[in-house]
C-alpha positions in Angstrom: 145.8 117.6 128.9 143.1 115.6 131.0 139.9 114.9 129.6 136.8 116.2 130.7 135.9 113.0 132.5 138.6 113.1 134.4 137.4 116.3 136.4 135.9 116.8 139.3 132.1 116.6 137.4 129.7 114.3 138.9 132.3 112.4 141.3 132.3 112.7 145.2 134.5 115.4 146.1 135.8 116.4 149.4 135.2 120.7 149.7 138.2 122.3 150.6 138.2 125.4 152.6 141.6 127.0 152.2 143.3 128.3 149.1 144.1 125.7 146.7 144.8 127.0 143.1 145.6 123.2 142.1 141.4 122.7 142.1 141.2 124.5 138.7 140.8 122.0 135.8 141.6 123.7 132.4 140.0 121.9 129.6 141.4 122.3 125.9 138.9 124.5 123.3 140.8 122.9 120.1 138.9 119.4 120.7 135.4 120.6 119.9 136.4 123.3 117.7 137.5 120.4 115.3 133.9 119.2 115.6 131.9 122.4 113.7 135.3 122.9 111.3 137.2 125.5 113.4 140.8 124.5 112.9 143.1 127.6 112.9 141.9 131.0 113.3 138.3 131.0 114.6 136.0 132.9 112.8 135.0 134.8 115.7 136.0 137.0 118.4 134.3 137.2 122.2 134.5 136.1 125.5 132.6 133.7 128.2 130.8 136.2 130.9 130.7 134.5 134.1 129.2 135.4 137.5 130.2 134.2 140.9 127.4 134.7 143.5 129.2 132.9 146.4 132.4 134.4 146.9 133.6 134.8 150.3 137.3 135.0 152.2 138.1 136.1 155.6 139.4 139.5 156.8 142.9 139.6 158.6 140.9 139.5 161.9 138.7 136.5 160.9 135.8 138.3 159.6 134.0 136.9 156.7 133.8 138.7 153.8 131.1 138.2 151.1 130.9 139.2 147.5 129.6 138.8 144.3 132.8 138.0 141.1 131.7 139.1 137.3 135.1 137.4 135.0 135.5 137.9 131.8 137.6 134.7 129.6 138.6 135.9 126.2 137.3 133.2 123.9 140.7 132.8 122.3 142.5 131.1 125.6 143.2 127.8 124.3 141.3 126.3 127.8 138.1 126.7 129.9 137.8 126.6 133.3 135.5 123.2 134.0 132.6 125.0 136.2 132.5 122.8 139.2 136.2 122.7 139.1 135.7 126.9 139.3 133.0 126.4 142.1 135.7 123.8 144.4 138.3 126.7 143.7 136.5 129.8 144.8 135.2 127.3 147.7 138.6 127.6 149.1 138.9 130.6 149.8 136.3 130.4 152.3 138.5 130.2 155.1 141.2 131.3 154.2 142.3 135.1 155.1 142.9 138.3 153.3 144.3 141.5 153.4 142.1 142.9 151.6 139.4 143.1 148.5 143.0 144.1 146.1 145.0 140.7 147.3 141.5 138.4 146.2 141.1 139.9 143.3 144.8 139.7 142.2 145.0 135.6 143.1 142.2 135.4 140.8 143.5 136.9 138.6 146.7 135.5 138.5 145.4 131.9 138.9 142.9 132.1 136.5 145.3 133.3 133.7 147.6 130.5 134.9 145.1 128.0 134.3 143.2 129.7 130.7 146.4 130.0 129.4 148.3 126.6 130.6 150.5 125.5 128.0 150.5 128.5 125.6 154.0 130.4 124.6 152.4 133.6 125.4 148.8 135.2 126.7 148.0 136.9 124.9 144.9 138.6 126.7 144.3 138.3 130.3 140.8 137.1 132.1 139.2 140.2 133.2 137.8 139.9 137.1 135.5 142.4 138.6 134.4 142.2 142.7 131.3 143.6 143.7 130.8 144.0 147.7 127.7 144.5 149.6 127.5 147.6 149.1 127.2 147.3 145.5 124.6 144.7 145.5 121.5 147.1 144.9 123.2 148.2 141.8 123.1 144.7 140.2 120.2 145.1 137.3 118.0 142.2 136.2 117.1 142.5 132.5 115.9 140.0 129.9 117.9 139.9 126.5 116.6 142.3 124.1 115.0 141.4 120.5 111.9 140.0 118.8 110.8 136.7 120.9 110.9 133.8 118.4 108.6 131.6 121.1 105.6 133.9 120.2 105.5 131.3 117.2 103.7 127.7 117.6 106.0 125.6 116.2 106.0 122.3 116.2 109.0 120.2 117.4 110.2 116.9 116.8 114.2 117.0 116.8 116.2 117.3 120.1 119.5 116.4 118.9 121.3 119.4 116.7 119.5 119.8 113.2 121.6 122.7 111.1 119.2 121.4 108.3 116.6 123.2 110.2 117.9 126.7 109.3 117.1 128.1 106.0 117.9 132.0 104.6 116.2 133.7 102.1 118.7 134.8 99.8 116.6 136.2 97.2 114.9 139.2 99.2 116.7 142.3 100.5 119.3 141.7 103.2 117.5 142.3 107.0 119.2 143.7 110.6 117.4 141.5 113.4 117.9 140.6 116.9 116.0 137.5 117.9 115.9 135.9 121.1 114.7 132.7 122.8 114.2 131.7 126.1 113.9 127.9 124.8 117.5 127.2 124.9 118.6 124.0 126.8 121.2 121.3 126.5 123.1 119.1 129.1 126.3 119.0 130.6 128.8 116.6 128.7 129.9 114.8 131.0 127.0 114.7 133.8 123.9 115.0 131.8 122.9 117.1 134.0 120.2 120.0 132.5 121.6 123.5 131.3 118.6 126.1 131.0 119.6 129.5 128.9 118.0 132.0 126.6 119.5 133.1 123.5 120.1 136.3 121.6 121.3 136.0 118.0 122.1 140.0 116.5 122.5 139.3 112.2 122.6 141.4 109.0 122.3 139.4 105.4 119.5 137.2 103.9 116.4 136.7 106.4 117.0 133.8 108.5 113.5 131.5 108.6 112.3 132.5 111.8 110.5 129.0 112.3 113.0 127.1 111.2 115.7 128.8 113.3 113.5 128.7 116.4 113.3 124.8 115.9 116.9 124.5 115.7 117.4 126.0 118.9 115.0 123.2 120.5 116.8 120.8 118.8 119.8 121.5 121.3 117.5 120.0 123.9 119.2 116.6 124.4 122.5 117.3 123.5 125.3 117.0 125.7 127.8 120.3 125.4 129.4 122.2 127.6 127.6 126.0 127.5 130.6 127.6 125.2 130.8 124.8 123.4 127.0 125.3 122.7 127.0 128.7 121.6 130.2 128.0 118.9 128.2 125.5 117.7 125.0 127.8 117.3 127.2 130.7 115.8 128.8 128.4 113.5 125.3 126.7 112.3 124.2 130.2 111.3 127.3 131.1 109.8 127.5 128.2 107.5 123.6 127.7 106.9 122.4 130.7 106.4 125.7 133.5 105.3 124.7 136.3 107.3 127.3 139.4 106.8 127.7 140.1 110.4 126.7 137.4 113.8 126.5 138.0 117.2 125.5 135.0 119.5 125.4 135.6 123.0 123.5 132.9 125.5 122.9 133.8 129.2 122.3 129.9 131.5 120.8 129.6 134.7 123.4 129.0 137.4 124.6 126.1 138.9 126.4 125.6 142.2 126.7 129.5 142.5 128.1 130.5 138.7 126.2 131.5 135.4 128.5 131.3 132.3 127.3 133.7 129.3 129.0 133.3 126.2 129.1 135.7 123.6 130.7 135.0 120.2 130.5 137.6 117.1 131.8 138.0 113.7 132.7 141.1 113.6 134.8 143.5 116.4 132.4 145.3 119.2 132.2 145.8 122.6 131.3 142.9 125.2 127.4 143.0 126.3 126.9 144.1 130.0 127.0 141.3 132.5 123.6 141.6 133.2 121.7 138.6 134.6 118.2 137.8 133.4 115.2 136.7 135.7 115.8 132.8 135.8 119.5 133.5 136.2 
């Protein structure tokens, strides 16, 4: 399986403008997994929310089409979709025709599957894809992530590389519920460098995380160089392993980037997916 240097990400590239499925680059999970100790069976279920806001195609009589995407990758495909790979892909449909909303959605669908699951004996749970036309726009909310705001503390900050020593649990008092969020959240992409900007929800039960502590860890992720999923296993399995809550949500929303937003959500225990709901910066 190539690399991820070997996609499309921060090389020239020529935009095509007719359907090419071949533009999708699938990159392997199991690679970084094996960095934060996920081998087999990970240790948590979820999915990676994304958001197209520059879909378009062309009608059977020529007429462009526009649309926004929500889709829906089950964490446990054994790939991701590289973004700009995803943004080249959906590109091409630009001029390509249509018989209708049904035929898009089914080629994405079918191509996304192709390409998540690329390799496996079996999928075992398809990408879910959603397309919202024009008419449907005014019903898109914008909501921030709900929870107590960990920035309301002054802090101070000196690591921005990944510090898991940072996180600290107070197992001696009585187990807490909490949802914390941060709007500090940023890394870079892994193979451009380029900035990622996100906020962060983390849902827990079990000994009471050190809010400081946990609020400098998540700054820590400033210079580090991780794909967005990639980001958020590491976060969830920081926590895990740190700190031994009972039950772990952590869900990150980025701002988008040539058109997408990917949102991943990763939780201990089984639950429904959050909404697809963008925040203000996304």
């Amino acid at each position: 399986m190539p690399a991820p240097e070997q996609s499309p990400l921060g090389k020239a590239t020529a935009y095509t403008d007719h359907y090419d499925p071949t533009l999708l680059f699938p990159i392997p999970r199991a690679d970084k997994r094996r960095e934060i100790g996920v081998v087999d069976t990970p240790p948590f279920f979820g999915a990676d929310l994304w958001t197209s806001f520059e879909l378009s195609w062309l009608n059977p009589r020529g007429k462009p089409q526009v649309a926004i995407a929500h889709f829906t990758v089950p964490c446990e495909t054994p790939h991701i979709i590289e973004s700009k790979s995803f943004k080249l892909y959906l590109g091409s449909f630009t001029n390509t025709p249509f018989a209708d909303v049904a035929q898009v959605l089914a080629r994405l669908r079918a191509d996304l599957n192709e390409a998540l699951w690329r390799g496996a004996p079996a999928m075992q749970s398809g990408v879910g894809v959603k397309i919202l036309l024009p008419e449907m726009f005014d019903r898109e909310p914008v909501h921030e992530l709900d929870g107590l705001s960990l920035d309301r503390l002054d802090i101070e900050c000196t690591r921005y590389t990944p510090a898991p020593d940072l996180l600290r649990a107070n197992v001696a008092d009585q187990p807490v519920t909490e949802v914390l969020t941060s709007n500090l959240l940023k890394s870079n992409c892994l193979v451009t460098g380029q900035p990622d900007w996100g906020s962060v929800q983390i849902v827990y039960s079990g000994p009471q995380i050190d809010q400081e502590g946990l609020l400098q860890y998540l700054v820590s992720f400033r210079n580090h160089n991780e794909f967005h999923e990639q980001c958020v296993e590491r976060i969830f399995m920081d926590i895990r392993a740190r700190c031994q809550p009972t039950r772990l949500a952590v869900y990150a929303r980025y701002t988008r980037r040539g058109g997408l937003d990917i949102n991943p959500f990763r939780t201990s225990y089984p639950q429904a997916l959050p909404k697809n709901v963008r925040t203000a910066r996304q």
